[in-house]
TIPASE-999902 format. One line per field, with one value per residue (C-alpha): z, y, x; residue in one letter. Coordinates in steps of 0.25 Angstrom, whole numbers, plus 5000, padded with zeros to 4 digits. Last residue first. Example, Ala and Ser with C-alpha at 12.3 -4.5 7.8 and 13.67 -1.06 7.14 Angstrom:
<atoms>
pz [5029/5031]
py [4996/4982]
px [5055/5049]
res [S/A]
</atoms>
This chain:
<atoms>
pz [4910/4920/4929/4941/4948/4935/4929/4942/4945/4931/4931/4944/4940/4928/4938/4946/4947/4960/4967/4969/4982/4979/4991/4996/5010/5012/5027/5016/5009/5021/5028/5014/5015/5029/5025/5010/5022/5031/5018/5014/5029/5027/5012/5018/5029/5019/5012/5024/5030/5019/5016/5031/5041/5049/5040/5037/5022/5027/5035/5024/5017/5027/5026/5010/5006/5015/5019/5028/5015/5015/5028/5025/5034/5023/5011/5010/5010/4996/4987/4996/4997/4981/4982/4991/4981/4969/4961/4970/4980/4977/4969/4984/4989/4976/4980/4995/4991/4982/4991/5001/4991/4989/5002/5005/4994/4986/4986/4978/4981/4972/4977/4965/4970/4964/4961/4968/4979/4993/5006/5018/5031/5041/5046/5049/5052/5066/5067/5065/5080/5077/5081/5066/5066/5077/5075/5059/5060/5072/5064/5052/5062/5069/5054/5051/5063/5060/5074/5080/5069/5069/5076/5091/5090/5080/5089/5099/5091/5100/5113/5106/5093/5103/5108/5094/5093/5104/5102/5087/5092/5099/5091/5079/5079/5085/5070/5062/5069/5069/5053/5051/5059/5048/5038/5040/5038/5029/5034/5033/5023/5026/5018/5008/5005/4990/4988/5004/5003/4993/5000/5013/5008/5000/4991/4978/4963/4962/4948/4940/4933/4924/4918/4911/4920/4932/4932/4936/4948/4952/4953/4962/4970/4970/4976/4988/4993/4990/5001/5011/5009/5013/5008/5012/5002/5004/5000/4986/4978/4964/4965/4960/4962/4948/4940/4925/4921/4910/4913/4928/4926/4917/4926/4939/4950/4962/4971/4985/4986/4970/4968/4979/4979/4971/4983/4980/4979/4994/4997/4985/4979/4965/4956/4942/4928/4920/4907/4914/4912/4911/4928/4931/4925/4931/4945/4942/4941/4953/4963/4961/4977/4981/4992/4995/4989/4982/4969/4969/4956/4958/4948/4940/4940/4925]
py [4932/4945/4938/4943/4930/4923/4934/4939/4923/4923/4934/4932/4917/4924/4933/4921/4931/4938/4924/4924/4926/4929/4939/4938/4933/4947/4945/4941/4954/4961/4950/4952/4965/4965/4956/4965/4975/4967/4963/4979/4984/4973/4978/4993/4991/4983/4996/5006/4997/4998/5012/5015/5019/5030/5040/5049/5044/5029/5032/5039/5024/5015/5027/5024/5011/5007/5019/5032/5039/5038/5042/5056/5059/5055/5064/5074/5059/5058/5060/5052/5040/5042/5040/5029/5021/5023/5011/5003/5007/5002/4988/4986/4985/4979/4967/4966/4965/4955/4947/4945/4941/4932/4928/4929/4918/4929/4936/4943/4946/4946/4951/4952/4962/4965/4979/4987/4986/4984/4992/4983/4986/4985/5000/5009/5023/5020/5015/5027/5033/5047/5059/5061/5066/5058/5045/5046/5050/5041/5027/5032/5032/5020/5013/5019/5016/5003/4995/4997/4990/4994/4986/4988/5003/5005/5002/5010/5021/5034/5031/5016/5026/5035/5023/5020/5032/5032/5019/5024/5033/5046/5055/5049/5044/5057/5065/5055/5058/5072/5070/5063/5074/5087/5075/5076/5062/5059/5054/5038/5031/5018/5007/4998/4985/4983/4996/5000/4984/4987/4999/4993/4981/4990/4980/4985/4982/4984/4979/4985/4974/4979/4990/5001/5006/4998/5009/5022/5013/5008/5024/5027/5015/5016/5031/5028/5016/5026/5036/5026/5019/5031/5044/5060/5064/5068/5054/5059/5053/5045/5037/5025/5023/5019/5011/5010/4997/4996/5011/5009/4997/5005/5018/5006/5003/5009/5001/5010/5013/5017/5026/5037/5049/5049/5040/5029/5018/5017/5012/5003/4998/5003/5002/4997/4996/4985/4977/4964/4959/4972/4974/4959/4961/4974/4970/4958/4966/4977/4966/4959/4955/4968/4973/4964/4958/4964/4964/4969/4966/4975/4969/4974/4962/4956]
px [4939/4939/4932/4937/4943/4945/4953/4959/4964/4969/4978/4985/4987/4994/5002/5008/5020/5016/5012/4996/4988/4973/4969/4955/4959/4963/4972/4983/4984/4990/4999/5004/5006/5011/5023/5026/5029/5039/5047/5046/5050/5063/5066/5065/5072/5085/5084/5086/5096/5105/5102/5107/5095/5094/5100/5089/5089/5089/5078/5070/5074/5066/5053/5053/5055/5042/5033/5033/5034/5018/5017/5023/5035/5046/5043/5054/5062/5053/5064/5076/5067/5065/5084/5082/5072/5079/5079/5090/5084/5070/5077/5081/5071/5062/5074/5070/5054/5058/5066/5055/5044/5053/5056/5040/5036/5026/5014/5004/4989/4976/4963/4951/4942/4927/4921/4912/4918/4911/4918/4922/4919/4929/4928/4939/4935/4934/4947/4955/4949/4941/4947/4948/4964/4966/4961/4966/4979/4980/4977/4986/4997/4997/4995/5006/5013/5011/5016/5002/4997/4982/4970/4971/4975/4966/4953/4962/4960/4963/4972/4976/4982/4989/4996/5000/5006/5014/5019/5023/5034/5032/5042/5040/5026/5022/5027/5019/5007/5008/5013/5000/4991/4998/4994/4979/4973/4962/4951/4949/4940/4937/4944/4937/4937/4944/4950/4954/4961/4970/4973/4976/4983/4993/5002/4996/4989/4974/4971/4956/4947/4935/4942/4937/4927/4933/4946/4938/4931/4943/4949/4939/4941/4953/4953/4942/4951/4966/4958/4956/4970/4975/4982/4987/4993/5010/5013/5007/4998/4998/5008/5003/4988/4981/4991/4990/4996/5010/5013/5015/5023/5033/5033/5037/5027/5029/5038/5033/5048/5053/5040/5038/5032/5019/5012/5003/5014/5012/4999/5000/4986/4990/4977/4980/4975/4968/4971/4969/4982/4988/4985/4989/5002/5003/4998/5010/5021/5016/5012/5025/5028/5035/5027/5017/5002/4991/4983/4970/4961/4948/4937/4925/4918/4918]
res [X/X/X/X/X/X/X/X/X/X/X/X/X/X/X/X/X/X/X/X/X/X/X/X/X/X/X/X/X/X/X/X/X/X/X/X/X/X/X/X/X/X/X/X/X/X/X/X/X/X/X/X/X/X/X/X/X/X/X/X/X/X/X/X/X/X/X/X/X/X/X/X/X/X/X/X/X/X/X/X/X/X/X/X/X/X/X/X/X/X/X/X/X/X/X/X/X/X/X/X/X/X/X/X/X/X/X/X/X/X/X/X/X/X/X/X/X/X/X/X/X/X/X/X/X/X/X/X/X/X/X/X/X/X/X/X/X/X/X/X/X/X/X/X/X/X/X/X/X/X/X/X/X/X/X/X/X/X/X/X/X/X/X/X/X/X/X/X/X/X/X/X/X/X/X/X/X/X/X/X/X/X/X/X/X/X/X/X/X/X/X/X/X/X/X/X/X/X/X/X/X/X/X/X/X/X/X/X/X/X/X/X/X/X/X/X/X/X/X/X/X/X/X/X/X/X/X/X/X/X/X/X/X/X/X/X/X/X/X/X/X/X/X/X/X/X/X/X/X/X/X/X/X/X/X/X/X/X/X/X/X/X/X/X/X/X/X/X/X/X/X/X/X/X/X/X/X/X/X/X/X/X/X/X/X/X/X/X/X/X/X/X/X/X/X/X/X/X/X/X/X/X]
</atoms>
């Protein structure tokens, strides 16, 4: 058979862990974490990494194996999987991307161009103006140096604001000339498999792993990384809702019921995500041995 990329996608919370592993031992093959946020060493309990035992049962490439003090982008994690798919189609002929990251998902199978990596003293600058001058101002500055990426980035990210200064100011070149629609061949084929579920339940499980966070912890890792805080990494979901709890802007109960809002708003954009790529396979999460059976025929592993 076709040396063959599996990816398996979908939103926080929808049973992509459970059923990646069912998949994953299935077929006797390891896995790449496609989870811009489980990357990082520092945090555990709020990015939902996968458990000791879970870890143990598939070996996972990908978990928490930088720093959020590195420097890291979709760019660099492309150039890194492909690396390590290369290592892993010697012995095996079908290799599993697990992960709700469409961006990193999407680096793999088509490509991203490589950006320069960004100097953090410029990041902090950046970070520092967004504070005292508000994302307006920023996005403003982004119309005076890229209006390419003025016209085409969510002006309401300010993360994607951000990344799209760092770059036009620390290259003197706008951020939209190193983007290019070209898509990269692969030497391999892609199999592209997304989860879903009826939204309220969907919903209720994103509420219940909440609150299954604080109750295994969650607050108390906030506490250990709040040194942390002004990294852009921190600056993430679970995280950024409960460094406002600690500073007392929020009570704990506001906090949580925030984080379960944000999450529900965030599963949202993934989906809307996945469903531009009319190559997704949509299946239910526990309909694992339709799973199976479409990767066999689809691959040819039979």
């Amino acid at each position: 058979m076709k040396k063959t990329l599996v990816v398996l996608a979908g939103p926080t919370a929808v049973g992509k862990t459970s059923c990646g592993l069912e998949v994953a031992r299935h077929f006797g093959t390891e896995i790449i974490s496609a989870d811009s946020r489980q990357i990082y060493k520092e945090t555990t309990i709020g990015t939902a990494v996968p458990s000791p035992e879970e870890l143990a049962m598939v070996k996972h490439h990908f978990i928490q194996n930088i720093s959020v003090t590195e420097s890291y982008n979709a760019s660099m994690y492309e150039n890194q999987v492909l690396e390590k798919l290369e290592e892993l189609f010697k012995v095996h002929n079908l290799v599993l991307m697990v992960g709700g990251s469409g961006l990193y998902i999407d680096a793999v199978c088509e490509g991203i161009d490589d950006l320069p990596k960004v100097d953090q003293t410029l990041r902090e600058e950046l970070q520092d103006r967004l504070k005292k001058e508000g994302l307006d101002a920023l996005t403003q500055l982004l119309l005076r140096l890229d209006p390419v990426s003025y016209e085409k980035v969510d002006l309401k990210n300010h993360m994607r604001v951000l990344k799209a200064l760092e770059i036009s100011i620390q290259t003197g070149k706008p951020y939209s000339t190193f983007l290019s629609d070209t898509k990269k061949e692969r030497p391999f084929q892609i199999l592209r498999i997304a989860l879903d579920l009826d939204r309220e339940i969907l919903y209720t499980r994103i509420n219940r792993r909440v609150e299954q966070m604080m109750e295994t912890g969650l607050l108390e890792e906030v506490k250990q990384v709040q040194h942390l805080k002004e990294y852009t990494a921190m600056k993430t979901l679970g995280y950024r809702e409960l460094f406002r709890v600690l500073d007392e802007e929020l009570s704990i109960y506001e906090g949580v019921d925030l984080i379960k809002r944000n999450t529900r708003k965030f599963a949202r954009k993934q989906l809307t995500w996945f469903r531009k790529e009319k190559r997704y396979q949509w299946f239910s999460p526990g309909n694992c041995k339709e799973i199976l059976d479409w990767i066999e025929t689809e691959s040819g592993y039979l």
